[in-house]
KOLMIRO-619218 format. One record per residue (C-alpha): residue number from 1; y, z, x; residue in three letters. Coordinates in steps of 0.2 Angstrom, whole numbers, m for minus. Layout:
BEGIN
  seq  north     up   east  type
  NUM      Y      Z      X   ala
...
END
This chain:
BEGIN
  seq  north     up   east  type
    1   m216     83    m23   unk
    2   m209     71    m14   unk
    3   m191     74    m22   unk
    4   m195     93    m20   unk
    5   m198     91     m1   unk
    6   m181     81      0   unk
    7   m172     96     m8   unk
    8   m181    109      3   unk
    9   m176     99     18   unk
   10   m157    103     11   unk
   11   m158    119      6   unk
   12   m146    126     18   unk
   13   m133    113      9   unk
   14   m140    119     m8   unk
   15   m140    138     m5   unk
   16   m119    135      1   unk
   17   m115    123    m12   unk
   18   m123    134    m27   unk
   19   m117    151    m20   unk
   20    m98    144    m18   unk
   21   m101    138    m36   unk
   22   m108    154    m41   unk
   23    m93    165    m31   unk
   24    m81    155    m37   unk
   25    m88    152    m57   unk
   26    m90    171    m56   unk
   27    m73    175    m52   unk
   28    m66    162    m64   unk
   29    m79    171    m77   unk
   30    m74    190    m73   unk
   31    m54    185    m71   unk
   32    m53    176    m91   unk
   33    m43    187   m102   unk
   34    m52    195   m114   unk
   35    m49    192   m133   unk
   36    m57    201   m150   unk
   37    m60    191   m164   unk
   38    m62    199   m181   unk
   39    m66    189   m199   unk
   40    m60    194   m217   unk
   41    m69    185   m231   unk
   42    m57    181   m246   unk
   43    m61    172   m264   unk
   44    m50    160   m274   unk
   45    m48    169   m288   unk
   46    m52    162   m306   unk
   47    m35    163   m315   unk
   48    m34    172   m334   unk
   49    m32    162   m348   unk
   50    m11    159   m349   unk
   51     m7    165   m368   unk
   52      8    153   m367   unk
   53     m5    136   m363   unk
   54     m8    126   m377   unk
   55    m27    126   m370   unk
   56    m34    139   m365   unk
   57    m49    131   m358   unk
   58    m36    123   m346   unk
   59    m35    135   m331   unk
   60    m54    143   m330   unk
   61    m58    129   m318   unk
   62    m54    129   m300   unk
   63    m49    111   m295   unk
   64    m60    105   m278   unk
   65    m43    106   m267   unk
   66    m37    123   m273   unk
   67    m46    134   m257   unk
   68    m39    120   m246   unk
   69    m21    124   m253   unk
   70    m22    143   m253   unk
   71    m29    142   m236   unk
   72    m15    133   m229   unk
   73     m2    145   m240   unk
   74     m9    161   m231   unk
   75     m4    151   m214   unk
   76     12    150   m220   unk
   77     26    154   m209   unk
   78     33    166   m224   unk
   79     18    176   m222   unk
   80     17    176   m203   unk
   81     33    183   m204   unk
   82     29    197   m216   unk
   83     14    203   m204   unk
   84     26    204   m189   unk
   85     36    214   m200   unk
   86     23    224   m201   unk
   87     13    224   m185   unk
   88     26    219   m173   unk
   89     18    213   m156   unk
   90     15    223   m142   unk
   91     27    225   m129   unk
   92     20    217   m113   unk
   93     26    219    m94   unk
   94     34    205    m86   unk
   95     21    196    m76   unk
   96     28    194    m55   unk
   97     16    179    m52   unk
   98     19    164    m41   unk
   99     23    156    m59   unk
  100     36    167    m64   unk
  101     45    169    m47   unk
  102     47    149    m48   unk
  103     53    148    m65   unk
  104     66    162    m60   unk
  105     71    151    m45   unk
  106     76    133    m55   unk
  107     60    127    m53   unk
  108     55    123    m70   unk
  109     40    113    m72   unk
  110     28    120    m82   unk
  111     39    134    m87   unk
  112     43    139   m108   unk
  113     56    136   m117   unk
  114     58    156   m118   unk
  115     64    159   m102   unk
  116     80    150   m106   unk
  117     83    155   m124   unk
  118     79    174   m119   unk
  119     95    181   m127   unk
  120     92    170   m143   unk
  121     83    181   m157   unk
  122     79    168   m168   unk
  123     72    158   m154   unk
  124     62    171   m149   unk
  125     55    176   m168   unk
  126     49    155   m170   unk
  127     39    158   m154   unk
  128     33    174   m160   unk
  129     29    166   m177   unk
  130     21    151   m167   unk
  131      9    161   m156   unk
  132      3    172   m171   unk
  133      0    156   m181   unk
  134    m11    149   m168   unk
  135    m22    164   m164   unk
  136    m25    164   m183   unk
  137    m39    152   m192   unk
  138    m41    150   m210   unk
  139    m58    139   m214   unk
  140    m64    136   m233   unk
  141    m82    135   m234   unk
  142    m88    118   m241   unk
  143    m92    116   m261   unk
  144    m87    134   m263   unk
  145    m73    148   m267   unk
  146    m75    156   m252   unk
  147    m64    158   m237   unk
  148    m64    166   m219   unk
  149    m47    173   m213   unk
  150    m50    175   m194   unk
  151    m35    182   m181   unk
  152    m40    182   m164   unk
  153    m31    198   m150   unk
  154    m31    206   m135   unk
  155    m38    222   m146   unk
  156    m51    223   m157   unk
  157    m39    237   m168   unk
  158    m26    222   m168   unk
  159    m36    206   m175   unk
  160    m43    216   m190   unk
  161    m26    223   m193   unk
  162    m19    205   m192   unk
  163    m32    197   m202   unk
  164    m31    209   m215   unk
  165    m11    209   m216   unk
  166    m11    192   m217   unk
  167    m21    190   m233   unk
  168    m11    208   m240   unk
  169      6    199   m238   unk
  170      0    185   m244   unk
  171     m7    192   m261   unk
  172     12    201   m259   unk
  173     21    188   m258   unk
  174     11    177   m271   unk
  175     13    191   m285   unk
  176     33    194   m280   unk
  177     34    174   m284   unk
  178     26    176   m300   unk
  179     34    189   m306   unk
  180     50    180   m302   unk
  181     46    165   m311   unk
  182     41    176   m327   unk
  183     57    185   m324   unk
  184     67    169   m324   unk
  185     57    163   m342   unk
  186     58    179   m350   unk
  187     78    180   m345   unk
  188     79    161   m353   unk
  189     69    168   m368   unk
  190     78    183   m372   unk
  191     95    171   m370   unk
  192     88    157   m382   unk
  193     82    169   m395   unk
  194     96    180   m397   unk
  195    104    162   m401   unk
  196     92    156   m412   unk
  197     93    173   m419   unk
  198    111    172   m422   unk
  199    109    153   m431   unk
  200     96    159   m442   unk
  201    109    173   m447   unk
  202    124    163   m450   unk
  203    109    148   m459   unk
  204    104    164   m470   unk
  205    122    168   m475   unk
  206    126    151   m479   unk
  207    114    147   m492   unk
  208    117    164   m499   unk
  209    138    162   m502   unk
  210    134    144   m510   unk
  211    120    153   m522   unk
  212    132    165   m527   unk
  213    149    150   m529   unk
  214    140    139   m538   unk
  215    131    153   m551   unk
  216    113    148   m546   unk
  217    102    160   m548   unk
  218     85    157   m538   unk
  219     69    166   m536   unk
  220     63    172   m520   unk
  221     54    157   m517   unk
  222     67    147   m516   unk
  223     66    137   m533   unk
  224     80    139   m546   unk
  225     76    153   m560   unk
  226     79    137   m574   unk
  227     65    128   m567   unk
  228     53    141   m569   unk
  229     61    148   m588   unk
  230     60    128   m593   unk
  231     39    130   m585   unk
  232     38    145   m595   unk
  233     45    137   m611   unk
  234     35    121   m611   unk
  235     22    133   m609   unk
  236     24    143   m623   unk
  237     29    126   m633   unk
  238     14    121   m629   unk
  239      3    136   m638   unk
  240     12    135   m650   unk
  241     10    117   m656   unk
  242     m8    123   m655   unk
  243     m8    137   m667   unk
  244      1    124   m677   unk
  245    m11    108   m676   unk
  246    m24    122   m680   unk
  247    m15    130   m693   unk
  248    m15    111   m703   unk
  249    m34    108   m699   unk
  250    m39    125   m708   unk
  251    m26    119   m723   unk
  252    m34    103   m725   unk
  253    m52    108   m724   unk
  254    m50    121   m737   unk
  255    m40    107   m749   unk
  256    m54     97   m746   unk
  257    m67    109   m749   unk
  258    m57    116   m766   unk
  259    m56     96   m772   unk
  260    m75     93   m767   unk
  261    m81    109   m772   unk
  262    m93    107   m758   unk
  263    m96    126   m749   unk
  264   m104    116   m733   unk
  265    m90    112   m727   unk
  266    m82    131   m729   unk
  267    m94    136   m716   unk
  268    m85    129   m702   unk
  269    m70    140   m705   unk
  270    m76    154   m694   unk
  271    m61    164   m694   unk
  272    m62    166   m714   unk
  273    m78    179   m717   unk
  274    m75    179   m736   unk
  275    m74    163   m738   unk
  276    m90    159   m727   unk
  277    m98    174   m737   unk
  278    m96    164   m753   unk
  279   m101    150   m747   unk
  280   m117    153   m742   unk
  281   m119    164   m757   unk
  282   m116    151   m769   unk
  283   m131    136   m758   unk
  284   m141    153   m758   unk
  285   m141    154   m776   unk
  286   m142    134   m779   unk
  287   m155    134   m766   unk
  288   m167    146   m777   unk
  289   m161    138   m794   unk
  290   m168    121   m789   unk
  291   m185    130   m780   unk
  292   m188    138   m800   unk
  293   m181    123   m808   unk
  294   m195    110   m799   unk
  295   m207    124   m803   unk
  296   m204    132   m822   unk
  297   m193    120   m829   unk
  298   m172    121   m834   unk
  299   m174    133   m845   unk
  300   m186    145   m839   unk
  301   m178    160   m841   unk
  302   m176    163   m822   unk
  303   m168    147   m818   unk
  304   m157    152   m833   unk
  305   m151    170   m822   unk
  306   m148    160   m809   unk
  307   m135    149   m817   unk
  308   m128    162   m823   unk
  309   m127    169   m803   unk
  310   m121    151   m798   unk
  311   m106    151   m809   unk
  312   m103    169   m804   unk
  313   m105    166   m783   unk
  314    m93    149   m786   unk
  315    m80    160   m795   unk
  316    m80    172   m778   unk
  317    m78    157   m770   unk
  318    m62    148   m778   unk
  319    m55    166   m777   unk
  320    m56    169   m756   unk
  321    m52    151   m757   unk
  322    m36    152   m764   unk
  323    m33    169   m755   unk
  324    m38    160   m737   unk
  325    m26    145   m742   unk
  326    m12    158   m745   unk
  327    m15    165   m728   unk
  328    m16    149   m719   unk
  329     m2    142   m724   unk
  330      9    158   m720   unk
  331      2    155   m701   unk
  332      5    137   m702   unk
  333     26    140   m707   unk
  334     28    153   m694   unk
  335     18    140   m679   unk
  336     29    128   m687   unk
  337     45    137   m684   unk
  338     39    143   m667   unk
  339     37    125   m662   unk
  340     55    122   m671   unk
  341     65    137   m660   unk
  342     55    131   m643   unk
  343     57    114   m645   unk
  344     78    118   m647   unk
  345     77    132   m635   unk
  346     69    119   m621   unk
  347     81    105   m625   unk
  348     94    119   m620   unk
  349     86    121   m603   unk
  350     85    105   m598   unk
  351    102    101   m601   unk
  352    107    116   m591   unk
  353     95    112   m578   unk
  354    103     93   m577   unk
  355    120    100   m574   unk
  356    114    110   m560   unk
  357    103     97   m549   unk
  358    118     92   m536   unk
  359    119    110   m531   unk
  360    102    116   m531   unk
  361    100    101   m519   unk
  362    114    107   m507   unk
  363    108    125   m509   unk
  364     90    119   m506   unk
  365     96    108   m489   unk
  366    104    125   m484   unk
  367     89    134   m487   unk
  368     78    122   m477   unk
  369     90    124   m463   unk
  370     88    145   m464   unk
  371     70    143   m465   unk
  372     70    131   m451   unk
  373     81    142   m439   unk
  374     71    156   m443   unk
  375     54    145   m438   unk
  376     61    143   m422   unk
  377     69    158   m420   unk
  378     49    167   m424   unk
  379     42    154   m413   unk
  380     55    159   m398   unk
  381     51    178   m402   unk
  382     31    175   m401   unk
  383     35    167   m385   unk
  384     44    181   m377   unk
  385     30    195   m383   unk
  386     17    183   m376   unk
  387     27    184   m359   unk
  388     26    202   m359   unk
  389      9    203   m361   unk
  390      6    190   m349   unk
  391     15    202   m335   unk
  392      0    214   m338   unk
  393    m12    200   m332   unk
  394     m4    195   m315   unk
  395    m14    196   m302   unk
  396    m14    187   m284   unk
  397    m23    170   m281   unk
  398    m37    177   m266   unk
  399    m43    192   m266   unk
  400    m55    202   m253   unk
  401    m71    200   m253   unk
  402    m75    211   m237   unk
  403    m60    217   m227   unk
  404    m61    214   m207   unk
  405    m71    223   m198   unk
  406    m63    229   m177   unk
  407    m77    220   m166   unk
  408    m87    231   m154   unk
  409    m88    216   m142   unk
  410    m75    204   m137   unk
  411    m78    187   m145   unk
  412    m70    178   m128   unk
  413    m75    175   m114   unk
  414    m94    178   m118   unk
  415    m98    185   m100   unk
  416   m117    181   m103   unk
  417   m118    163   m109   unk
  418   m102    159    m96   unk
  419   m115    166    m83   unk
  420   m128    159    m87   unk
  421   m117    143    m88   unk
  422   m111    145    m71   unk
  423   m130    148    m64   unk
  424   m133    130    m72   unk
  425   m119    123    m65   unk
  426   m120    131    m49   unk
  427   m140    123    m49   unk
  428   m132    106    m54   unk
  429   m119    108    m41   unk
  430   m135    110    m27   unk
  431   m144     99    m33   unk
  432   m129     85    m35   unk
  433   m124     88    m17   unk
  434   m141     87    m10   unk
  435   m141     72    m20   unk
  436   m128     67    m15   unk
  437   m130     69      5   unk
  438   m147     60      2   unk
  439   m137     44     m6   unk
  440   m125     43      6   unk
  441   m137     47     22   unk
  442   m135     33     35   unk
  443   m153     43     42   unk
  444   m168     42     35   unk
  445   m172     55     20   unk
  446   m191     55     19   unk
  447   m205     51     30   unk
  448   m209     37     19   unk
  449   m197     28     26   unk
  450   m203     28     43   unk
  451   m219     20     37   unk
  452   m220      1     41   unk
  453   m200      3     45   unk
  454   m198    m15     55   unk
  455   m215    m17     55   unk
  456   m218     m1     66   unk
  457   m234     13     60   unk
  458   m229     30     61   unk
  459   m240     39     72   unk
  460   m237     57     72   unk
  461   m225     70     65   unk
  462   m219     85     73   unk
  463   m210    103     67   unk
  464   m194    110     73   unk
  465   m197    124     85   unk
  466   m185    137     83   unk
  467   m176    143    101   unk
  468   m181    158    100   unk
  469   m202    155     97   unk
  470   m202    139    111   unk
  471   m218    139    119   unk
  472   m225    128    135   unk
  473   m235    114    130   unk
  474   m250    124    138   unk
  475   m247    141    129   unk
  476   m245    130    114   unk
  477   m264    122    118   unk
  478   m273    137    125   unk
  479   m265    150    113   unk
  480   m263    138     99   unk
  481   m277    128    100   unk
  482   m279    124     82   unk
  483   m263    124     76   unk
  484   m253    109     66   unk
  485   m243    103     83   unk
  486   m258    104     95   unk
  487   m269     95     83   unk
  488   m254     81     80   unk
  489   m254     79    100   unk
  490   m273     77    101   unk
  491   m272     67     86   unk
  492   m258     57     95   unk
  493   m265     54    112   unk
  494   m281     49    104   unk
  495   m272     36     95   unk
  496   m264     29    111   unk
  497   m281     30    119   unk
  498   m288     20    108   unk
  499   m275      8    105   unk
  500   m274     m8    115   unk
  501   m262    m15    127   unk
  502   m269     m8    142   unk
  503   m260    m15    158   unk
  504   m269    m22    174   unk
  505   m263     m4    182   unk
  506   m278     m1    190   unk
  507   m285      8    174   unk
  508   m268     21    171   unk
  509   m262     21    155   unk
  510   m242     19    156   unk
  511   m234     27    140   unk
  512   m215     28    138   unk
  513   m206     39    126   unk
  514   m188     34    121   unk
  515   m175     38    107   unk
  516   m159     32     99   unk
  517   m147     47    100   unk
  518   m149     60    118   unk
  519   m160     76    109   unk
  520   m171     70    101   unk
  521   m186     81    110   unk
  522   m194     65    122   unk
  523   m196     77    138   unk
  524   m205     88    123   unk
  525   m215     77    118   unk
  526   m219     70    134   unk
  527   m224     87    139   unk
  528   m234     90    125   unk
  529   m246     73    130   unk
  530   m247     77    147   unk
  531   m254     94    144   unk
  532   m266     84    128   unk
  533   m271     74    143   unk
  534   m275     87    155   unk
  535   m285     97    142   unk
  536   m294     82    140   unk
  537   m299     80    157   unk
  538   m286     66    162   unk
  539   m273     69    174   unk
  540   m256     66    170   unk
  541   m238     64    177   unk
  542   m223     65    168   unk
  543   m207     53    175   unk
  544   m189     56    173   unk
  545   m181     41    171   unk
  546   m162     44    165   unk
  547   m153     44    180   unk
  548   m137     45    173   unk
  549   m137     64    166   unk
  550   m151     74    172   unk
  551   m152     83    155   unk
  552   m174     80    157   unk
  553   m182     88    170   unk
  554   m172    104    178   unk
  555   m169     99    196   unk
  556   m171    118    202   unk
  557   m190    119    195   unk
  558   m195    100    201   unk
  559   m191    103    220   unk
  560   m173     99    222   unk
  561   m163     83    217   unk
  562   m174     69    224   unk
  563   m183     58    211   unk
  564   m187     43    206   unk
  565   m171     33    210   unk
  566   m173     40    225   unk
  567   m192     32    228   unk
  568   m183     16    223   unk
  569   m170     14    235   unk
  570   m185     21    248   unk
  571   m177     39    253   unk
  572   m193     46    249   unk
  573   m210     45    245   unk
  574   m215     48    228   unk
  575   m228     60    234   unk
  576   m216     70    240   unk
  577   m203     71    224   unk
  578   m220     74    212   unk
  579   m222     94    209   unk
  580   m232    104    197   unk
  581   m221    110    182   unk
  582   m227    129    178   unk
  583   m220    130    164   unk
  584   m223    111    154   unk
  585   m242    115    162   unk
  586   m239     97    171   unk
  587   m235     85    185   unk
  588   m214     79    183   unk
  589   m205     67    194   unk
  590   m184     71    193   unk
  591   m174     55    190   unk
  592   m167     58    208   unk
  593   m151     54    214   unk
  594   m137     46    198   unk
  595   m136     29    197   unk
  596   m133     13    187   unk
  597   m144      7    178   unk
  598   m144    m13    186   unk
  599   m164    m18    188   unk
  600   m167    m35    195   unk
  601   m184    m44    196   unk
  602   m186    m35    212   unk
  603   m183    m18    205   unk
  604   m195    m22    191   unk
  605   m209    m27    204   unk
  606   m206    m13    213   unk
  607   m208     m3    199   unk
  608   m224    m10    195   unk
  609   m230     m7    213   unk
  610   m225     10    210   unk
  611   m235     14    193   unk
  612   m251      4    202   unk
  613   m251     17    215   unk
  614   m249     32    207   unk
  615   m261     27    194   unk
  616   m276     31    209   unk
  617   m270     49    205   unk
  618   m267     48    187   unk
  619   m274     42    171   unk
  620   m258     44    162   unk
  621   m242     41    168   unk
  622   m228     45    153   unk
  623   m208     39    157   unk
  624   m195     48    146   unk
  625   m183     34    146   unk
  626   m162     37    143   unk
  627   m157     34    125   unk
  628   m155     16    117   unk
  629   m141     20    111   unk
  630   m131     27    125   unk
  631   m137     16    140   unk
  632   m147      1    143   unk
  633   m158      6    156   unk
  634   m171     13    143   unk
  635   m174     m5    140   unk
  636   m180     m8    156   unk
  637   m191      4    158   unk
  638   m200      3    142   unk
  639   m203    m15    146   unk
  640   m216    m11    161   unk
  641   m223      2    149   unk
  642   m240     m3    143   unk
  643   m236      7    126   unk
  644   m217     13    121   unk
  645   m215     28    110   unk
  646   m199     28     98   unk
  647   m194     46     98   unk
  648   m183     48     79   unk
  649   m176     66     78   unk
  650   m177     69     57   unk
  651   m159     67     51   unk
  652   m149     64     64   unk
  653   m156     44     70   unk
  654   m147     32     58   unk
  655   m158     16     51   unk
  656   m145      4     57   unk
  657   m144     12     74   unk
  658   m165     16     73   unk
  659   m166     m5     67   unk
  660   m154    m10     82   unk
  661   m162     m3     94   unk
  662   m179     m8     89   unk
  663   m172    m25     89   unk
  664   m168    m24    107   unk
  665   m186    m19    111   unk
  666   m193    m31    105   unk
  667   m179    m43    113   unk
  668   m187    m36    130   unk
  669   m205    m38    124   unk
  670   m209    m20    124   unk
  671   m226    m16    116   unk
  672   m221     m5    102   unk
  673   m235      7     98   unk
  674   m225     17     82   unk
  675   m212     30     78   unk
  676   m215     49     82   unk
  677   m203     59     71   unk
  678   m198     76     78   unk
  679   m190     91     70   unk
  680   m196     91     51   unk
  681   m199    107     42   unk
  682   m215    116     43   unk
  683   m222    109     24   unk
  684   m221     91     29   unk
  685   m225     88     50   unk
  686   m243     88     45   unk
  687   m245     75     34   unk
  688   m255     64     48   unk
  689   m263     79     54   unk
  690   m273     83     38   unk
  691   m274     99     28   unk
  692   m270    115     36   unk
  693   m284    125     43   unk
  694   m288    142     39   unk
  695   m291    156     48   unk
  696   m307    158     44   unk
  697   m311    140     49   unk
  698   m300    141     65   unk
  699   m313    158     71   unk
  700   m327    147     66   unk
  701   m322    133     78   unk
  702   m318    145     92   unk
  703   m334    154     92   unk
  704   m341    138     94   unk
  705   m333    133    106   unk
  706   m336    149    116   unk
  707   m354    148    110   unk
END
């Protein structure tokens, strides 16, 4: 409350200060050039798998810095000048400002390089490039693919336009590069193969004409036709010692079996069915001889049948015998002379392939170099038809996520936020010049301070009376009566009543007002007691003493210009200078004729003398002494005074100025009762008066009164 009351007390320096801010802030705000900002949101795209990288896996990862590198791509000069290209700026009219007239005068401070370059296109097309650089932003967004292409304008139409040509020409321009890098490769591709193309030709043709010179005759695989007829031979020698090996092992078993004339071994011999049919005729028959034999005895007559069967079956046998043996051996000339005519027959290969090993290994070196031109030549051709397909997969690094949009709002200046900005500051401004003032205040910026200054009590506290609602200190206490200023001048004389320091002036109480500055509102105050006095029932006279400027008392209304100089010197008789004051409601006395202010002991006995006099025909006498701080006669009198009054008028009375003088009083032994401050608002001249009375409780105390 109490910083509160300090700023209401400046309000009027608040109020000019914030309104200037205000004014001025809102013509600052309302002058700002208006500018539309529009976003396009792009993404790094994820590149397709390269068919020429040797691993594929290699490119579907974005690295952490790519968004970073594309952004700062799209700002590319190249690309800025493509969009002017394409959405040149707008022609603007010569600005005539104070600026411009000085620039086109020689005074070249602050002025742009422009104005001298004018006629220099390429100058002019830099700057162009520049400004449309720095009205456009590119931010990737943190741990992501995203990015917001933002280009700021004078028109909402013009920064989505801009923002979306920048990314469109970029995604043009990055394709055209990648088209021409895959043109270059597939013009080096086409070159090198049609090369290789021409090597494997002339490899091809080589190894052909040295096939044919030197009479080799090779297969298509490359071997020589000997090696695979000499493969085929040992092949064929091969079986053919097999049917002859065979051919001896069936010989020898049926020599055996024919000198052993045992049929168990005949049974082996598979591929002879006559022979094995014997055979096992002939153990059949033995087999049942011996069975009748061990039962009936040799010469049964059964056992003698069966001999007779024996002999028979081992007939049969020697016969198919002999017949197989012929057989065989007629199998085992012809193997023999197989294995005879191969055996030559590869001999005659291997010598023939001997002769030829020199040039088979030249015509194979030259075969290798063929098939070896023709690898690369296959591998180039590959190559080329992966680069045509990889033409189909081109496709730009960003692409749009959502195009800009034209703003329905300008993004700068944001009228309401700078408002609202200029309303704070203009608050800050107040409050930082009330503070201000208060800091640097010589005076005294709140009543505290008058409580106990130099030792002194503050005794009352009075408003400011605006000149147009003045009122006579008896209006004020018969229309008034229970209002805040008559209650503080009742409240005021009581305290002087009551207080001690009464002089031996035959029982008048001699009370003098003074001040620091001239204006402080002493003949006011003075009147105000007088007629708190008189309501009382005490008479009371009121003295001008500042005989230097007559600004008290008005000479026309107090009975011309005599006055208490006057009464000094003994021109008149203070009787006759004393008149009734209809419009203070109290007895004055004029300060009289002008004069210095030179009072010797005399003058302050006489003085005396005069007080003890008058003081027969009043209780209160109360001398409105000159200001301190102008002329020294106010000592003076406020040294005869039984009580002195230090009159402060609120923020004009400085402290060192209030401190000197009280100083100076006390120097002179006046009795200091307290200060009485004069002219505060109407929320703080009633703190020593208690709280406000209502109206109901003011009728109350009337009717009493009346009652």
């Amino acid at each position: 409350m109490r910083y509160f009351s300090l700023g209401w007390r400046s309000r009027y320096l608040f109020c000019a200060v914030a309104l200037g801010i205000l004014v001025f802030g809102t013509l600052a705000v309302l002058s700002l050039k208006r500018s539309f900002m529009a976003p396009a949101t792009v993404v790094v795209t994820t590149r397709v798998v390269d068919p020429m990288a040797q691993s594929p896996d290699a490119n579907r990862s974005i690295e952490d810095d790519e968004p970073a590198t594309q952004a700062a791509l799209i700002q590319s000069r190249d690309v800025a000048a493509l969009v002017l290209k394409e959405l040149p700026p707008p022609s603007q009219k010569p600005s005539r400002n104070w600026h411009h007239f000085l620039c086109e005068h020689g005074v070249r401070l602050g002025c742009g390089a422009g104005t001298e370059v004018a006629s220099n296109s390429a100058g002019v097309l830099d700057r162009q490039i520049d400004a449309l650089l720095s009205s456009v932003t590119v931010e990737p967004q943190a741990r992501s693919r995203i990015m917001t292409v933002s280009a700021k304008a004078d028109t909402g139409e013009r920064a989505a336009a801009v923002a979306n040509a920048f990314v469109t020409n970029y995604q043009k321009l990055a394709l055209t590069q990648q088209s021409g890098d895959l043109q270059r490769e597939a013009e080096w591709l086409d070159d090198r193969t049609a090369a290789l193309r021409q090597r494997w030709l002339e490899a091809e043709r080589a190894a052909s004409a040295y096939n044919v010179q030197h009479e080799l005759v090779n297969t298509t695989g490359g071997s020589p036709l000997v090696e695979h007829q000499i493969s085929d031979m040992a092949v064929s020698l091969g079986q053919a010692q097999t049917r002859y090996a065979a051919a001896q092992a069936k010989a020898a078993t049926l020599k055996t079996a024919m000198q052993t004339g045992d049929p168990q071994t005949l049974l082996s011999l598979t591929e002879q069915p006559l022979v094995v049919a014997a055979a096992t005729a002939l153990m059949q028959g033995e087999n049942q001889k011996a069975q009748k034999s061990a039962s009936f005895g040799p010469n049964h007559p059964d056992v003698i049948a069966f001999d007779r069967q024996i002999a028979s079956s081992r007939a049969n046998l020697n016969a198919a015998t002999r017949q197989a043996l012929l057989s065989i051996n007629g199998a085992l000339m012809s193997a023999r002379a197989d294995v005879e005519q191969l055996t030559s027959a590869l001999d005659r290969l291997r010598v023939q392939s001997g002769r030829q090993s020199g040039a088979q290994a030249e015509y194979r070196t030259l075969d290798q170099e063929s098939q070896s031109a023709r690898g690369v030549y296959e591998a180039f051709l590959d190559r080329a038809k992966q680069l045509t397909d990889r033409v189909a997969l081109l496709q730009p690094p960003i692409m749009f996520v959502s195009h800009a949009a034209v703003p329905a709002t300008a993004t700068f200046p944001n009228r309401k936020k700078l408002m609202m900005g200029v309303i704070v500051l203009a608050i800050a401004g107040g409050v930082g010049a009330v503070a201000l003032r208060v800091l640097f205040s010589s005076g005294f910026t709140d009543l505290d301070e008058f409580r106990g200054f130099g030792g002194i009590p503050l005794l009352a506290v009075f408003p400011r009376i605006q000149p147009g609602k003045r009122k006579s200190p008896t209006d004020l206490m018969r229309d008034h009566a229970f209002s805040l200023p008559a209650e503080a001048v009742r409240q005021l004389g009581a305290q002087l009543s009551m207080a001690q320091g009464m002089s031996g002036s035959g029982g008048a109480r001699v009370i003098a007002i003074t001040s620091a500055l001239p204006g402080d509102g002493k003949m006011t105050l003075a009147s105000w007691l007088a007629a708190a006095a008189e309501e009382a029932g005490e008479t009371a006279l009121v003295i001008d003493t500042d005989f230097s400027r007559r600004v008290g008392l008005d000479s026309s209304r107090v009975g011309g210009a005599l006055g208490l100089s006057d009464v000094l010197q003994g021109k008149a008789a203070a009787r006759n200078v004393i008149s009734r004051d209809q419009v203070r409601g109290c007895d004055v006395m004029a300060a009289g004729t002008p004069r210095g202010y030179v009072f010797d002991r005399a003058e302050i006995t006489q003085l005396q003398d005069l007080f003890r006099d008058l003081s027969r025909s009043y209780r209160v006498i109360i001398l409105v002494t000159p200001p301190l701080g102008v002329t020294a006669g106010g000592l003076s009198m406020a040294s005869v005074a039984d009580q002195t009054l230090f009159v402060c008028r609120w923020g004009r009375a400085s402290r060192e100025t209030t401190a000197a003088c009280v100083e100076r009083l006390r120097l002179y032994g006046v009795r200091l009762s307290g200060f009485v401050v004069t002219g505060t608002d109407n929320g703080s001249f009633n703190l020593l008066c208690g709280a406000q009375l209502t109206r109901q409780e003011a009728r109350l105390i009337a009717h009493r009164r009346q009652a």
